[in-house]
Each structure stands twice: as C-alpha cells, then as structure tokens.
N, C-alpha and C positions, 0 to 999 in steps of 0.2 A: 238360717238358724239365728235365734236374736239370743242377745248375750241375756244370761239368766243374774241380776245383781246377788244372788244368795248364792252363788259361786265366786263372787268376783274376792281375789286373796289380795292383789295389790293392783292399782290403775296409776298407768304414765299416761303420757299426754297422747299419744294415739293408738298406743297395747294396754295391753292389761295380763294381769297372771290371775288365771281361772282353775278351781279345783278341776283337774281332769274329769270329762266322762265319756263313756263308752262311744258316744254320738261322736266328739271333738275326735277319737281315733277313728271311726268309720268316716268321717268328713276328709280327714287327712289323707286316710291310704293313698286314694289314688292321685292323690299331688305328689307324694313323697319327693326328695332329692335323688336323682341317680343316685348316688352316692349310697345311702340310705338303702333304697332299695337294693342293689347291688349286694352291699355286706347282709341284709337278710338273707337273700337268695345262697348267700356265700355257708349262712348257718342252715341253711336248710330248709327255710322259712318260702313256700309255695305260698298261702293264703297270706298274704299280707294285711287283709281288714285283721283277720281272724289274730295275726302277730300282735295286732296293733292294743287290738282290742282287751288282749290280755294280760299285752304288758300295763294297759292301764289297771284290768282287773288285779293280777299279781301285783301290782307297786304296793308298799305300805304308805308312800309320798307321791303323789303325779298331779303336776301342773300341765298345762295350756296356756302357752302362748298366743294369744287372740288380738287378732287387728281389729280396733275397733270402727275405723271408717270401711273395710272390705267386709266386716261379719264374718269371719272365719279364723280357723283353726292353722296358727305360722310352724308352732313346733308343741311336740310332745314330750318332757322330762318327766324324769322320779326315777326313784330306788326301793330298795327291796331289800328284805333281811338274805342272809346266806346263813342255810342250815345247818346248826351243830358248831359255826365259827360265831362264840359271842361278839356282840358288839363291831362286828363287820356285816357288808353289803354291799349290793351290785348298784349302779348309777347306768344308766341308761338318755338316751335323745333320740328322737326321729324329728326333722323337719320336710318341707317344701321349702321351692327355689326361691320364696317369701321372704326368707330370713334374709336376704342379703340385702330387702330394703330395707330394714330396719336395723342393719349391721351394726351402727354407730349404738342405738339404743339397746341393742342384747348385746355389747363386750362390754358397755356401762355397770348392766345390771347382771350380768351370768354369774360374777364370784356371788354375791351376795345371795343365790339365789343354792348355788352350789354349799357356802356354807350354814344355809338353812338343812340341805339334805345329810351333811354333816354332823349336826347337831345330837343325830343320833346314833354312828356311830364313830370309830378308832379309826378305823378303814375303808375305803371304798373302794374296787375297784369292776373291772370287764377287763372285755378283749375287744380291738379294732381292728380291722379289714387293712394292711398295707398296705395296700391300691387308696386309700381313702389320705392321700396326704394333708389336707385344708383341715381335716379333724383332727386328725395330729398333730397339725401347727396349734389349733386351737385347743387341745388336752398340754400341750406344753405349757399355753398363755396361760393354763389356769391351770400351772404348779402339778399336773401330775407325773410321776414318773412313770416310762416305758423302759418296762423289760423284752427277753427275750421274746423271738414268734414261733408259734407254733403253729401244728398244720392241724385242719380242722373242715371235714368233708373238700379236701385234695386244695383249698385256698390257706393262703397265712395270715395269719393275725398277729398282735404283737398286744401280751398284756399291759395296762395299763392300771395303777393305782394311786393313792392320795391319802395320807395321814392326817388327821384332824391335830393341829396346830399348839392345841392346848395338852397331846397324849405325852 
C-alpha cells in the first residue's frame, strides 16, 4: 500500500497520522494486538475485518497511524457521536504489536492527538476488557477516569471516560 499524500493529517520523522480508510482497517485486522483482538471477541465481534472496517466507516474522526519506512497500517483511532447524549462520544483504538516500536513516538504524541478528538465534545468515553491491563495503565497516562465493571456477553469490562478540560 503506498502512502496517499492527500491523506497525510500530520508527518514525524518515521510516522505519520493519515485520514483513516477502509483499506488501512482491512490491512490491519489481521496483525491486530492479542489484546485488541481478544476484547473484540469479548464484544462479540467474530468478523474482525468487518469490526474494523466499520469503526472506521462509523467514526465521525478516524486516523492511521502509518510507518513510513514499513508502508503500513501501526494503529487505528477516532470517535464517534453518542446518540440523543449532546456533546458527548465514544473514542475508540485497535493497534498491531507495531506500536511498541514506536512506543517512545506515540506517548509523545497520543495527548495531543486525543485532544484533537476532544475538540468536539464535553465527554468521551467506552468500555475496556479487564484482562487488557497495559491499556488501562495507558487510559490512566492520558487522564481518563475508570469506573465501575460490568459484565458484557459473560466477560468484564470496566468503563472508562475523559472530560474536556475547558467544560
């Protein structure tokens, strides 16, 4: 896949943050992070292209995280309105085991990228898989709180949300 420049939203020095498209989530599925795949399966989620592909289509915001010396697809973010609750929305990520090369360069840039998804609303939040601890340590680094867990097709999850700073 060669990187399309009328996608390209910001370039570092060997990523870059690209408008998601459908491709960048069919490239991804099958690298996904255990992790990743795991908490889908947890929602119920069999077709994992098909998950991927439509959290891209559903985002109203979905980047690509893209290596530019591998040519491919490292992680998938964006958010999404929540219906009938104004000014709140869901946040979302899928990555491959990719991201832990460039670990140092996405804890750099993740707030900033997060208070871009922000921008538009009061609140954010989901739900995360408590078996997925590394995610959780990382939804703490970036200021969200965790509430209670719930069970959710016979696994727990533990909600998670984020107030935009200026409400």
């Amino acid at each position: 896949m060669v990187l399309q420049e009328e996608l390209l939203v910001k370039d570092y020095t060997d990523n870059c943050i690209l408008k998601s498209t459908e491709d960048h989530a069919k490239s991804l599925a099958p690298r996904l992070r255990d992790a990743d795949l795991n908490e889908l399966k947890a929602h119920g989620l069999v077709d994992i292209e098909n998950a991927l592909v439509s959290g891209v289509r559903d985002s109203i915001e979905c980047y690509t995280v893209w290596n530019k010396k591998d040519d491919k697809a490292i992680a998938v973010f964006g958010s999404g309105d929540i219906e009938n609750i104004p000014y709140s929305g869901y946040v979302w990520m899928l990555g491959s085991d990719d991201i832990s090369k460039i670990k140092l360069e996405f804890l750099r840039h993740c707030k900033e990228w997060l208070a871009k998804l922000l921008r538009r609303y009061r609140i954010v939040y989901n739900i995360i898989d408590v078996r997925n601890e590394v995610h959780i340590k990382w939804l703490k680094y970036m200021g969200f709180e965790l509430g209670t867990e719930i069970t959710r097709n016979g696994y727990k999850f533990r909600k998670f949300w984020k107030v935009r700073g200026d409400v």
